[in-house]
N, C-alpha and C positions, 0 to 999 in steps of 0.2 A: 252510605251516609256516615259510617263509622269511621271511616279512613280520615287519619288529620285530627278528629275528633280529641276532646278530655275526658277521661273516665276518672271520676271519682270515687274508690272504695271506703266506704266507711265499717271498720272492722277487716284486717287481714291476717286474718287466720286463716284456716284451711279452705275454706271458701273462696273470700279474697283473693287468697295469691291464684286459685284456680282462674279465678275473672282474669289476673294478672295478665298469665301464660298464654291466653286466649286473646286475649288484647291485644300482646304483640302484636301478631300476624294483621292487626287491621292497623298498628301503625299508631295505635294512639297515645296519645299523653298521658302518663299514671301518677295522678296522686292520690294519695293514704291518708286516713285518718286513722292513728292508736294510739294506744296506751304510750308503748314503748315504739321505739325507732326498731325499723327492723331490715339493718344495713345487707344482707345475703339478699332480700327481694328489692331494692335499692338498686343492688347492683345486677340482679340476673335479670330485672324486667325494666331498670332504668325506671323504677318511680321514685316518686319525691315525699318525705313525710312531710305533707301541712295541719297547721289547726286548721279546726271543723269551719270555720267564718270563708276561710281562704278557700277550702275543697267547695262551697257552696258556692263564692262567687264564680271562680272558674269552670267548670265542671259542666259538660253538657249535658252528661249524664252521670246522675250519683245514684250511688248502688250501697245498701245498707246490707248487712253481713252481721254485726258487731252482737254480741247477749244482750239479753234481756236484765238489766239491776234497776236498781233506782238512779243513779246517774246517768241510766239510759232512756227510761220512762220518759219519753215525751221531748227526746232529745232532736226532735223534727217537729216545731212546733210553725206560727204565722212567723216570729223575729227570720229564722232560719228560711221560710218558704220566699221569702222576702227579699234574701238574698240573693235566691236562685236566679240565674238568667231567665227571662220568657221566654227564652226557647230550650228551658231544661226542659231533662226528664227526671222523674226521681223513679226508683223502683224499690220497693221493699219486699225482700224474700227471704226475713228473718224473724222478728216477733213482730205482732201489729203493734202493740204499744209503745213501740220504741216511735210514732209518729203520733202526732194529734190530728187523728182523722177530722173534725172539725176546721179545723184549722186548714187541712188538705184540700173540703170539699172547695173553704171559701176560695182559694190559691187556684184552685182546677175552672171552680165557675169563674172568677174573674180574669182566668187565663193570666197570673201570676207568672205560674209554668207553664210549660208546653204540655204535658203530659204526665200520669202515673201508672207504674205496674206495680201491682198488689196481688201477691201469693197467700197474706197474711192479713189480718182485721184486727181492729182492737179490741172491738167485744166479738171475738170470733164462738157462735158462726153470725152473729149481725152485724152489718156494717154499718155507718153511720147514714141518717137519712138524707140521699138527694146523690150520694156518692156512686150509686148504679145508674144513673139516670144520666149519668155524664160519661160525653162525646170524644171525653179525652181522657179517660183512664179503660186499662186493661185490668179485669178480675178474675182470677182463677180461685177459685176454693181451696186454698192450701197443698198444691198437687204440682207443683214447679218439679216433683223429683219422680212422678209417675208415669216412669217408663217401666216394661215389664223388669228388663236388667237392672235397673235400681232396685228396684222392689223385690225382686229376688235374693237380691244381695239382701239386699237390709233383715232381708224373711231367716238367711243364711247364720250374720250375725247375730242375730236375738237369740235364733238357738245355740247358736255355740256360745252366745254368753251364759246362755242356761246353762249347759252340758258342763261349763268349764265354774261354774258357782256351786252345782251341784255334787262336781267333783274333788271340790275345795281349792281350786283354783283359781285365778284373780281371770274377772271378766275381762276381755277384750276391751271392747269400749265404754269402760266407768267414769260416769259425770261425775262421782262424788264418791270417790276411794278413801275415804276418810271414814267412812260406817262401814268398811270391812276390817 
């Protein structure tokens, strides 16, 4: 059911262009939503930068990626669910706030959309009321990345971010290299 299909990335960063590359192979249509134009994944994966209005109408499936700010806080709200085709999907497996779960349950019971996958909540770990109880969304508990080899890795890097802080060296993966 993916073949033919539009995927929509919201946020392509590392994540993102992963969906990207995966995509291919089932052939689908790539649009983006960012900050910046980002012409190298343009061109390797043949997607298209659109505003967010444009990625929502088209899009069978939109796939959220993008940080957590406050111009992202609730940047999936009823306006935007509204847009979606009834037969989207939306998936968030990024922060939960970046959607207004209210707003999702209403879109989900009134079959707005087609569907949701949710890795993430907004008052995590509660989700909003009447949102489990629904026939068309998917809920994991925060764990989209818990495979054992993920988690190894991930187990790998913390300590070497240790090892390498503690040895006065700049960590591997710093979110905020400005307080070193």
């Amino acid at each position: 059911d993916l073949v033919g299909r539009t995927l929509g990335i919201i946020g392509a960063g590392r994540i993102g262009e992963a969906l990207m590359e995966r995509s291919v192979g089932w052939k689908m249509r790539i649009l983006y939503h960012e900050i910046e134009r980002r012409p190298q994944l343009e061109k390797k994966y043949n997607a298209k930068l659109v505003d967010l209005d444009e990625l929502l109408r088209e899009s069978d499936f939109v796939t959220i990626h993008t940080t957590l700010t406050d111009k992202t806080r609730h940047l999936i709200g009823m306006r935007e669910l509204d847009l979606m085709k009834p037969s989207a999907y939306l998936i968030n497996a990024a922060r939960g706030p970046i959607v207004d779960e209210k707003a999702l349950v209403i879109a989900l019971r009134e079959m707005e959309i087609a569907g949701a996958a949710l890795d993430v909540f907004e008052n995590e770990p509660d989700m909003e009321p009447g949102l489990a109880e629904l026939d068309n969304v998917v809920i994991v508990p925060h764990l989209g990345s818990a495979t054992l080899e993920t988690r190894n890795k991930m187990a790998e890097t913390a300590a070497l971010n240790i090892i390498n802080y503690l040895n006065g060296d700049r960590p591997l993966s710093i979110v905020n290299p400005e307080v070193l």
